[in-house]
C-alpha positions in Angstrom: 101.7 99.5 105.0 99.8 99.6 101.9 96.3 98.0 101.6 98.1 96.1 98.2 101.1 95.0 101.2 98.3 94.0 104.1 96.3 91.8 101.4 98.4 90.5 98.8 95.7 88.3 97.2 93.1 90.5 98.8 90.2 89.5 96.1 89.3 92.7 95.3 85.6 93.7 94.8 85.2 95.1 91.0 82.8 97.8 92.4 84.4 99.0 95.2 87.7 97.5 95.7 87.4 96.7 98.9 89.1 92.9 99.7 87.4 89.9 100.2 85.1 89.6 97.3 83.6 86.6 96.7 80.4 87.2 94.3 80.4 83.2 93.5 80.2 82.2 97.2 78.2 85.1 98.5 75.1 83.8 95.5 75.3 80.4 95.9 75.4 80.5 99.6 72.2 83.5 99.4 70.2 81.0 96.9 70.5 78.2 98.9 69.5 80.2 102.4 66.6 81.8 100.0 65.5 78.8 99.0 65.9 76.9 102.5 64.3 80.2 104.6 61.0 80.5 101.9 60.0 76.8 102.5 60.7 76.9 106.3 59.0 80.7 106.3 56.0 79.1 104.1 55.5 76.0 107.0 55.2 78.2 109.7 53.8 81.2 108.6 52.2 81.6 105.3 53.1 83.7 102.5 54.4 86.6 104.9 56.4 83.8 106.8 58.1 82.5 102.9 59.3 86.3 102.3 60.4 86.9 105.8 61.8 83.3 105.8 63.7 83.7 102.3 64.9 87.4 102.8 66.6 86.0 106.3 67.8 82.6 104.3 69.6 84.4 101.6 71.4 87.3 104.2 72.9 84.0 106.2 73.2 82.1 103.3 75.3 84.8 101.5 77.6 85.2 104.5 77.5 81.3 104.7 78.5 81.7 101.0 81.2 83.8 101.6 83.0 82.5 104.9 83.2 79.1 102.4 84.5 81.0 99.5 87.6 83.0 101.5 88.1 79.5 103.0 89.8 78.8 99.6 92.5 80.4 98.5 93.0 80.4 94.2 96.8 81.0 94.7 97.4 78.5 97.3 95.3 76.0 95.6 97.2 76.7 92.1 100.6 77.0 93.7 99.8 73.1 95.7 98.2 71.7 92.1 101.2 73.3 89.9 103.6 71.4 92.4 101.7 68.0 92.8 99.9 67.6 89.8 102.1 65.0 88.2 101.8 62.6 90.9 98.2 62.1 90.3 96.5 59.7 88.6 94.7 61.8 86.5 97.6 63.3 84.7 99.4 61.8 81.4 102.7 61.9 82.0 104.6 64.8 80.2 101.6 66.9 80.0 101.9 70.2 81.2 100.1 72.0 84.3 98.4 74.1 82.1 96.8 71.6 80.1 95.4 70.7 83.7 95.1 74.0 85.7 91.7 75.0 83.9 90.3 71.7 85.5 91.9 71.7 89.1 90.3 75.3 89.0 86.9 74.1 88.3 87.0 71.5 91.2 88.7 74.0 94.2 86.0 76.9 93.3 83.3 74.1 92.8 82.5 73.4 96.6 81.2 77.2 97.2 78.8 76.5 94.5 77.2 73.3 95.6 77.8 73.9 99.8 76.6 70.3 101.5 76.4 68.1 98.3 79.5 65.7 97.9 81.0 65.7 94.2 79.0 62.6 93.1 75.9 64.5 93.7 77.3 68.2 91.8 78.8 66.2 88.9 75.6 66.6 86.6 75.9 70.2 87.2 80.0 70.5 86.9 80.1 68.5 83.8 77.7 71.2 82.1 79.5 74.0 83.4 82.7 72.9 82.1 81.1 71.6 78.6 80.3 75.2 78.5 83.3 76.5 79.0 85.9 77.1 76.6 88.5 75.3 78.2 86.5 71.8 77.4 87.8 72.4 73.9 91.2 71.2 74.8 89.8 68.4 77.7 86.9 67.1 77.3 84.9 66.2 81.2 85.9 62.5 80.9 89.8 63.6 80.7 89.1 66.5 83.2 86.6 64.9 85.4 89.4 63.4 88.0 91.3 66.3 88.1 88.2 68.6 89.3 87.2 65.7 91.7 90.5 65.2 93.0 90.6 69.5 93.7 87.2 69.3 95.2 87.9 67.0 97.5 91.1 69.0 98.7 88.9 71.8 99.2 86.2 69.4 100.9 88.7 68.2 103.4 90.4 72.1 104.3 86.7 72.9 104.9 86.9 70.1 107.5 84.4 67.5 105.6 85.7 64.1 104.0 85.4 62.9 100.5 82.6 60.3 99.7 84.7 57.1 99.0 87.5 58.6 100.4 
């Protein structure tokens, strides 16, 4: 079998190739572990305990980072959206999935990004990224704001947490 055939969406590293690449989830996760192992490190030791503290932080916060990021899959979650996306609120009837997709995107790879904070508490944060981004020439965040939330919180409850409000 092939290594193409044994991981058909296999998320290839751009380095090495190898499968299950997930640069996003690996640095958010190793930022927050950094961040949370320094101040822990810093209580109980010192300056030597904040470097020991961060550099153990961001190794389990990378692989934190990671296990959350293979826990979504981009081409089941675009397949599910491309199929249900008309039966949301969100969506203006007669509009087509890609007007949408760049939006739903933004909310399923959000939750890697922000790990432990509920959408309410990220939006600042996706609302600049997606003003940043091209695609908020065609939606602006107010139009693509439910879409990203209502992806999010799919994600949030395959990851076995439950949407605030929800």
């Amino acid at each position: 079998m092939s290594k193409d055939m044994k991981f058909p969406d296999a998320n290839r590293d751009p380095i090495t190739n190898a499968p299950g690449a997930h640069p996003v989830g690996v640095g958010a996760g190793a930022a927050g572990g950094a961040a949370a192992g320094a101040a822990i490190g810093a209580a109980v030791g010192g300056p030597v305990g904040a470097v020991v503290g961060g550099s153990v932080g961001a190794v389990a916060g990378g692989l934190g980072g990671k296990s959350a990021a293979e826990a979504v899959n981009p081409t089941v979650e675009d397949a599910y959206w491309r199929t249900n996306y008309s039966a949301t609120q969100s969506v203006v009837a007669g509009e087509p999935y890609e007007m949408y997709q760049p939006a739903y995107r933004h909310g399923w790879e959000a939750p890697s990004r922000y790990p432990g904070q509920s959408f309410d508490a990220a939006e600042p944060k996706l609302r600049e990224e997606w003003e940043g981004k091209t695609d908020a020439k065609e939606m602006s965040w107010d139009r693509a704001k439910n879409s990203v939330r209502e992806a999010w919180h799919r994600v949030e409850r395959s990851l076995g947490g439950h949407p605030a409000g929800k």
